[in-house]
MIBALUM-237578 format. One record per residue (C-alpha): residue number from 0; x, y, z; residue in three letters. Coordinates in Angstrom, 1 decimal. Layout:
<recs>
<num NUM east X north Y up Z residuo ala>
...
</recs>
This chain:
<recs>
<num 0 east 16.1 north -4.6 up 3.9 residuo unk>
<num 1 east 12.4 north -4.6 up 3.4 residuo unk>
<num 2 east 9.3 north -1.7 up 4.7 residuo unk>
<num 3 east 6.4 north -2.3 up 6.3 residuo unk>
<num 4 east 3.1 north -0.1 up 5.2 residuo unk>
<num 5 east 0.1 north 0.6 up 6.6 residuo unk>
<num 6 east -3.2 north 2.1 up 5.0 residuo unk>
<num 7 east -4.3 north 4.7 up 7.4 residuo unk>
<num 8 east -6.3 north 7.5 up 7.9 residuo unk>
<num 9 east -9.4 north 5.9 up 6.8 residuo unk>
<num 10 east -12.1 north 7.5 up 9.4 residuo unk>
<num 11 east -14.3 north 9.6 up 8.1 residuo unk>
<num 12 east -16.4 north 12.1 up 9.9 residuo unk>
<num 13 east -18.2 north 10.6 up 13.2 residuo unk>
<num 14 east -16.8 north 7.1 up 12.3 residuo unk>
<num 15 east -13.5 north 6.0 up 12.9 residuo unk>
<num 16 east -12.0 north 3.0 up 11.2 residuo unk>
<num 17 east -8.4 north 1.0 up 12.0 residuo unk>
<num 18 east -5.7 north 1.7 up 15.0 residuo unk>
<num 19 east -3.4 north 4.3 up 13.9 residuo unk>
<num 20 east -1.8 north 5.8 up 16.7 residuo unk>
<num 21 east -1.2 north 2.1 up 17.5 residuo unk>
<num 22 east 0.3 north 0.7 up 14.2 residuo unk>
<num 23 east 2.5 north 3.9 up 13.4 residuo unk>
<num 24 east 4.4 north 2.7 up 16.0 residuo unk>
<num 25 east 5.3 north -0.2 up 14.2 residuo unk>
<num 26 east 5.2 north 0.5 up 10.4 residuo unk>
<num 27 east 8.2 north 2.4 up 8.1 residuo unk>
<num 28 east 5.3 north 3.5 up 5.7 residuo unk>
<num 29 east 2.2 north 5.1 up 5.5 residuo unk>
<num 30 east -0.1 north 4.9 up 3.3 residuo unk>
<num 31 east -3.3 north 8.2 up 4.2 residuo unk>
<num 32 east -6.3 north 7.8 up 2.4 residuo unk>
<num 33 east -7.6 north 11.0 up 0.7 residuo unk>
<num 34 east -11.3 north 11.6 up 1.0 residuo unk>
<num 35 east -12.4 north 9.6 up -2.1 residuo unk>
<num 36 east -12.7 north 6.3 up -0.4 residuo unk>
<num 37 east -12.5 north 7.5 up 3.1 residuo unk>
<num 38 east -10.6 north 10.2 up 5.1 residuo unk>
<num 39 east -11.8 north 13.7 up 5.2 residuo unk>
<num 40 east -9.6 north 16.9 up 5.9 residuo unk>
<num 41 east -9.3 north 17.1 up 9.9 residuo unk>
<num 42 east -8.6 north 12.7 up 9.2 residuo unk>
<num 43 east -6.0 north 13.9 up 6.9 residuo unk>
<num 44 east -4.0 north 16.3 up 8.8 residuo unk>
<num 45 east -4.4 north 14.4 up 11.6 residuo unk>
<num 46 east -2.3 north 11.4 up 10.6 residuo unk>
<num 47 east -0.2 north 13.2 up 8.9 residuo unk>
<num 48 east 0.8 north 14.9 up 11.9 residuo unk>
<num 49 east 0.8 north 11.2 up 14.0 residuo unk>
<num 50 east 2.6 north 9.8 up 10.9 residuo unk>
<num 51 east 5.5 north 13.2 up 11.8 residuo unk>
<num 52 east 5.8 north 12.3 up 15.3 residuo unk>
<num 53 east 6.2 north 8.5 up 14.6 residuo unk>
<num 54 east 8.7 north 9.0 up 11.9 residuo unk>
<num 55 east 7.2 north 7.2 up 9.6 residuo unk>
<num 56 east 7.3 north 8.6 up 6.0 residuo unk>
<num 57 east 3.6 north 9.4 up 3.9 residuo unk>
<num 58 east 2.6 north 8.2 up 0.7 residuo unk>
<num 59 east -1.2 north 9.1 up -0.8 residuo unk>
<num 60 east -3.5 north 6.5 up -0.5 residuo unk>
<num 61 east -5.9 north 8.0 up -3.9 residuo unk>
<num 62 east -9.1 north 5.6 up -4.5 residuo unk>
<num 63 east -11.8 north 5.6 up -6.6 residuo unk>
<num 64 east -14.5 north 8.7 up -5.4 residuo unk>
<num 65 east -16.8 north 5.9 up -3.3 residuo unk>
<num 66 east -17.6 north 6.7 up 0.5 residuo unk>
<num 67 east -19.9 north 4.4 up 0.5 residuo unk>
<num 68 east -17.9 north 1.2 up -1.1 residuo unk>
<num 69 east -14.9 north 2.1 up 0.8 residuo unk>
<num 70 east -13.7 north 2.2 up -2.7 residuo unk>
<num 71 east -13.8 north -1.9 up -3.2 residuo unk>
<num 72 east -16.0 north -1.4 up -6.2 residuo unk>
<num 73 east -14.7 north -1.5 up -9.4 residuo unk>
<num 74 east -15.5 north 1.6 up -11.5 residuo unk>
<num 75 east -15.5 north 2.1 up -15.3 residuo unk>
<num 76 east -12.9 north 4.9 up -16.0 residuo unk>
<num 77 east -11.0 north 6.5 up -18.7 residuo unk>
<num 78 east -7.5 north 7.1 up -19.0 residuo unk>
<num 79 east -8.0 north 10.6 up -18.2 residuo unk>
<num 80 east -9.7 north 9.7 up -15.0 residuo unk>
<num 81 east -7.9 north 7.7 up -14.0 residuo unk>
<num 82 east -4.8 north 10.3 up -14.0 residuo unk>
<num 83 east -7.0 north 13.1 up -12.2 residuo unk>
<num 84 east -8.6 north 11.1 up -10.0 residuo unk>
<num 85 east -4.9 north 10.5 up -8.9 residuo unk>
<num 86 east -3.4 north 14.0 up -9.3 residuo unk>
<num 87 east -6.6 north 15.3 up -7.2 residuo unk>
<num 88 east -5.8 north 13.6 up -4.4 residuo unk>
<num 89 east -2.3 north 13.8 up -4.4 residuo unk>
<num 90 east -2.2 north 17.2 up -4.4 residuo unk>
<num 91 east -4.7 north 17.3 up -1.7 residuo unk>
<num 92 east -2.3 north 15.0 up 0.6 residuo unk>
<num 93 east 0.6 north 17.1 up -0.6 residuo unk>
<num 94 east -0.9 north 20.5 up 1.4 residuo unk>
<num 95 east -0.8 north 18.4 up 4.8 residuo unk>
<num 96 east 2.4 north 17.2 up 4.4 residuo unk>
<num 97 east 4.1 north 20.4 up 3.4 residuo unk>
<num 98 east 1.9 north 22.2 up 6.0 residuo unk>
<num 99 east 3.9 north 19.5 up 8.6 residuo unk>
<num 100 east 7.2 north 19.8 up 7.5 residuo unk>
<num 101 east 7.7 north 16.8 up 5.1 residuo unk>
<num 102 east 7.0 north 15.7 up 1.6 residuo unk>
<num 103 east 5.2 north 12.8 up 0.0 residuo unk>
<num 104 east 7.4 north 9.1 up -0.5 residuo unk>
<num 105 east 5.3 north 7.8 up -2.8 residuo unk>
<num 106 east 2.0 north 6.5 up -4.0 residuo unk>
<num 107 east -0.5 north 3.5 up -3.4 residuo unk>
<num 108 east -3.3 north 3.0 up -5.0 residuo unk>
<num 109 east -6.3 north 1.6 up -3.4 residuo unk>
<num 110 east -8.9 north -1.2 up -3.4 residuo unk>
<num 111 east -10.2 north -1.5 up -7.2 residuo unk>
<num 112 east -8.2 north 1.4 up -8.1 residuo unk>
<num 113 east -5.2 north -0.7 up -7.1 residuo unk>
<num 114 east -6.3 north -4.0 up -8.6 residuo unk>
<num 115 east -7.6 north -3.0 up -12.0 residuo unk>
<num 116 east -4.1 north -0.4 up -12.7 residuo unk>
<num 117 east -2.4 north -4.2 up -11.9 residuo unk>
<num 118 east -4.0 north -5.4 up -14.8 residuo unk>
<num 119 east -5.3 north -2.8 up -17.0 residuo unk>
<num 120 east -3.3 north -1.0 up -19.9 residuo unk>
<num 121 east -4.7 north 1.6 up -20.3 residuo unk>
<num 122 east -5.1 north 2.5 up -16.6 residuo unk>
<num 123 east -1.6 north 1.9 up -15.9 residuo unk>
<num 124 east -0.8 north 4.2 up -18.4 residuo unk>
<num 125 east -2.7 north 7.1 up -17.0 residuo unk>
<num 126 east -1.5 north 6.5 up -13.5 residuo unk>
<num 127 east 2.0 north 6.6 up -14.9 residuo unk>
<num 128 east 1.5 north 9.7 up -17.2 residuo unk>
<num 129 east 0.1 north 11.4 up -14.1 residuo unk>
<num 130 east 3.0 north 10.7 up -11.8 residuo unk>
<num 131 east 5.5 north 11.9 up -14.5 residuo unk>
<num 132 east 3.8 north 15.4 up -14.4 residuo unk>
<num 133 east 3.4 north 15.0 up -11.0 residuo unk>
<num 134 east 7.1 north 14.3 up -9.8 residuo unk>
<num 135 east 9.4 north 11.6 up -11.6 residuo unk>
<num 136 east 11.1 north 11.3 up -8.3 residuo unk>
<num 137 east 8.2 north 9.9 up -6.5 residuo unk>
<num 138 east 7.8 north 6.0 up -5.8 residuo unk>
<num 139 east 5.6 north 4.1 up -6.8 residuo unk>
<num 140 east 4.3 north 1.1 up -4.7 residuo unk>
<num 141 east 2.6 north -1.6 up -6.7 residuo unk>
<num 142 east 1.4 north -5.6 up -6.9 residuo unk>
<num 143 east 4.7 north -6.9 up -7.0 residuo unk>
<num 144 east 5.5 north -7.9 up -10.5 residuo unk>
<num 145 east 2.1 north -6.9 up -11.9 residuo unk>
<num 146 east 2.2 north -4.5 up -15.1 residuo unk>
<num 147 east 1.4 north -1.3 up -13.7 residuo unk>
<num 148 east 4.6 north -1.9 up -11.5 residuo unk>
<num 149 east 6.5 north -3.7 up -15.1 residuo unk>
<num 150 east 5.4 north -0.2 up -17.2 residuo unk>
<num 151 east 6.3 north 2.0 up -14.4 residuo unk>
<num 152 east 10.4 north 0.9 up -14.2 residuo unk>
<num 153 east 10.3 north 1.0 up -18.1 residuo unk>
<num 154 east 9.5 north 4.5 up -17.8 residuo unk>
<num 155 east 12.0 north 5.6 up -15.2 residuo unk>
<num 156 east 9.5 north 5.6 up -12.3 residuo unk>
<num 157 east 10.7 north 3.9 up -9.0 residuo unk>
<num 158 east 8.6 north 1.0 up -8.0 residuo unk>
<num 159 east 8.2 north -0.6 up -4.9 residuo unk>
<num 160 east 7.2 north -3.7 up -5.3 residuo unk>
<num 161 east 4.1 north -4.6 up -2.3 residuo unk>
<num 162 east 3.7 north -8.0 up -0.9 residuo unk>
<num 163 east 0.7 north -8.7 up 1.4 residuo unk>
<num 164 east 1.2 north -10.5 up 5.0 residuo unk>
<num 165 east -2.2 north -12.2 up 5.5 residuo unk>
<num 166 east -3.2 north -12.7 up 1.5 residuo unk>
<num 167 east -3.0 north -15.8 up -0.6 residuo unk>
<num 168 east -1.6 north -15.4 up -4.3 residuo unk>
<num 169 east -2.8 north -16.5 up -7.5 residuo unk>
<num 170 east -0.2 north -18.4 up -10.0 residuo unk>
<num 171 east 0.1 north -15.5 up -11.7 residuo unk>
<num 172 east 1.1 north -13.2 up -8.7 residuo unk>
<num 173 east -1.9 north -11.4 up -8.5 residuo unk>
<num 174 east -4.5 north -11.7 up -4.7 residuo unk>
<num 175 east -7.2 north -14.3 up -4.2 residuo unk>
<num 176 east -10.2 north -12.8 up -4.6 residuo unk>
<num 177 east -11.4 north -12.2 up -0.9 residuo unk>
<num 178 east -14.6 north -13.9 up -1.3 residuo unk>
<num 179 east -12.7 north -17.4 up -2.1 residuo unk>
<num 180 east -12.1 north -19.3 up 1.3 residuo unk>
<num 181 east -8.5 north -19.1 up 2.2 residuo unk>
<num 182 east -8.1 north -15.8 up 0.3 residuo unk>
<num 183 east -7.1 north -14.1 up 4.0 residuo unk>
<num 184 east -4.1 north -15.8 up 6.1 residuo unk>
<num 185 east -4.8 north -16.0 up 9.7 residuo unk>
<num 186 east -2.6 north -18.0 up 11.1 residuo unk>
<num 187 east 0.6 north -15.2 up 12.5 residuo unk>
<num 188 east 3.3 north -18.2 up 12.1 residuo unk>
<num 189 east 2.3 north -19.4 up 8.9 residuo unk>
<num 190 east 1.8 north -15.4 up 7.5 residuo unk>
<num 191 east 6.0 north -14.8 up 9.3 residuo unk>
<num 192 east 7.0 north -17.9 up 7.4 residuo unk>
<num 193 east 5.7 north -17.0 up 4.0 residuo unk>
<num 194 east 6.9 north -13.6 up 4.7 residuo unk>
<num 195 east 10.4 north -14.3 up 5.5 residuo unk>
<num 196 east 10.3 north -16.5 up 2.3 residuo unk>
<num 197 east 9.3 north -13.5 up 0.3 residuo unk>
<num 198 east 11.7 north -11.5 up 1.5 residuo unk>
<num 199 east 15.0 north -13.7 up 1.6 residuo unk>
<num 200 east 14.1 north -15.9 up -1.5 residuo unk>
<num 201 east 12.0 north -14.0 up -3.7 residuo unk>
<num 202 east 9.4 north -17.4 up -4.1 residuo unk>
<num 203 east 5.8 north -17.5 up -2.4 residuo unk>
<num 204 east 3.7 north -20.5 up -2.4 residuo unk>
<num 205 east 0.4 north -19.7 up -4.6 residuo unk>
<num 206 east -2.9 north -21.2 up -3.9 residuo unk>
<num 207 east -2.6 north -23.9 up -5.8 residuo unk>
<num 208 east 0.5 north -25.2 up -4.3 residuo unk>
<num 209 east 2.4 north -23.5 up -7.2 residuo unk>
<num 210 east 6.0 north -22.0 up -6.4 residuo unk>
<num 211 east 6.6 north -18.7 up -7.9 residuo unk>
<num 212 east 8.7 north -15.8 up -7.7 residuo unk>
<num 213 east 7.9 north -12.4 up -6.1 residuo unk>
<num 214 east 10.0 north -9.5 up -5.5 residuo unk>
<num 215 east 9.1 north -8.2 up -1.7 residuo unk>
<num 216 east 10.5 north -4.3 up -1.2 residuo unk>
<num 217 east 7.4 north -3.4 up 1.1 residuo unk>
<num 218 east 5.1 north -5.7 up 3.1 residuo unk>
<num 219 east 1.4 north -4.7 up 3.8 residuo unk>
<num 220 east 0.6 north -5.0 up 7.1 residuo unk>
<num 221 east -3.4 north -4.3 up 8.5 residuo unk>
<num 222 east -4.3 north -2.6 up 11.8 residuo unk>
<num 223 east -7.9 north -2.8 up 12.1 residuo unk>
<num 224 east -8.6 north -3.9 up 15.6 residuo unk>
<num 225 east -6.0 north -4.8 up 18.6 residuo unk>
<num 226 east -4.6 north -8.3 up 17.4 residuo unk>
<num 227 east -3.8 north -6.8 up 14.1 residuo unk>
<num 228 east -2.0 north -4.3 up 15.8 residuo unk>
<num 229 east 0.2 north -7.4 up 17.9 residuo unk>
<num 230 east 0.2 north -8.7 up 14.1 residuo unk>
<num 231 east 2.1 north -6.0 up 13.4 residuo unk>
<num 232 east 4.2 north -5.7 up 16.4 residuo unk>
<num 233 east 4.7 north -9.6 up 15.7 residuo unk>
<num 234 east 5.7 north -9.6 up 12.0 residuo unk>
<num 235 east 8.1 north -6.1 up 12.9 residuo unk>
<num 236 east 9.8 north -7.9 up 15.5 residuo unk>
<num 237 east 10.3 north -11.3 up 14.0 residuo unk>
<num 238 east 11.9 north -10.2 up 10.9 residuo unk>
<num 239 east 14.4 north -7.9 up 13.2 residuo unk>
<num 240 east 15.2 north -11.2 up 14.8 residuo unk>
<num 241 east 15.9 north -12.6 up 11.4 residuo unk>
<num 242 east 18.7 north -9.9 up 11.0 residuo unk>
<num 243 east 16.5 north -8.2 up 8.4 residuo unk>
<num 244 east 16.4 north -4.5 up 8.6 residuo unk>
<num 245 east 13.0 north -2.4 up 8.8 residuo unk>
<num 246 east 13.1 north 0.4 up 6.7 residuo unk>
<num 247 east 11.5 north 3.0 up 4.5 residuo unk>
<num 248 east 11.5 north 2.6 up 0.9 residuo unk>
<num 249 east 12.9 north 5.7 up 0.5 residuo unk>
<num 250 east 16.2 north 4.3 up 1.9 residuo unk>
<num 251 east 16.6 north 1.5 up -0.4 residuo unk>
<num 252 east 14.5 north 2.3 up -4.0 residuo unk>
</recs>
């Protein structure tokens, strides 16, 4: 059993951004931005409403408060920031949902928000000390294996552990950088195959050639412009084939 997320609701204002409508058709998760990297309210409520209708359970998307980097650039932030930056948004995405009729699944961080918790002590530990006062109940979905996800489970927390569709891996099971050629997967058969690996034998194939393990609960799956969309459709349909079930992590964390 394995879920497929999307990061959505990432329009802002006048300017619209990925194919939502489109890819909630496909996805078990979704992940909805909340208005510091992108998304405003109206994006907000609106694909939390589209997310309702689609059955597809929410989770908070929270970033680091930058419009203008889409949130990509890394920030120097303290503990305590990094907790209320967090909190602030959840709560924010916690109004919509309730207002619809549902509650929030979990969590993802995004962009540099995402990477440097991964990594960073003293991040981690705020993100965690913020979900515990938030709601011990709520998932967490993180780098698989990295040691936000690690500190997390030793605190109680339920991780999901993400894998990416279209990225390339590091040895030590953390994303190419995206400005390193062949940091982004293209190729839809090669992306299923690695993907199916991932998901029935724990082992990915790092950049180097390196075998390593990887634990795959959730797959992140983009949605950007139509043939990420029939990526989705694609990836979605091909591991049913496989006899592997689509579901929410919710179901199975």
């Amino acid at each position: 059993m394995v879920d497929l997320n999307s990061d959505l609701g990432e329009s802002f204002g006048a300017y619209k951004m990925g194919m939502d409508e489109e890819v909630l058709k496909y996805v078990t998760s979704a992940n909805v931005a909340c208005g510091f990297h992108a998304g405003d309210p109206m994006i907000m409520g609106k694909t939390v409403k589209l997310a309702v209708q689609n059955k597809v359970m929410i989770g908070a998307h929270p970033g680091y408060p930058d419009l203008l980097g889409f949130g990509r650039r890394k920030m120097d932030i303290t503990r305590q920031e990094a907790k209320d930056y967090m909190l602030y948004q959840l709560g924010a995405l916690e109004a919509f949902a309730k207002a619809n009729g549902t509650t929030l699944q979990h969590v993802k961080l995004h962009g540099a928000y995402y990477n440097t918790a991964s990594v960073n002590e003293e991040m981690a530990e705020g993100i965690i000390e913020g979900l515990l006062e938030y709601d011990g109940n709520i998932i967490l979905m993180a780098l698989s294996g990295c040691l936000l996800a690690r500190m997390a489970e030793e605190k109680g927390i339920r991780v999901a552990h993400e894998v990416f569709a279209d990225r390339a891996y590091n040895n030590d099971g953390t994303l190419v950088n995206r400005k390193i050629e062949g940091a982004v997967i293209h190729d839809e058969e090669l992306a299923l195959q690695r993907i199916k690996r991932m998901v029935k034998e724990g082992k990915v194939e790092a950049i180097d050639g390196q075998l390593i393990d990887i634990k795959a609960d959730s797959i992140c799956v983009h949605g950007d412009n139509p043939k990420a969309v029939q990526f989705v459709k694609f990836i979605r349909e091909s591991l049913e084939k496989e006899g592997i079930e689509v579901a929410p992590i919710g179901k199975f964390i």
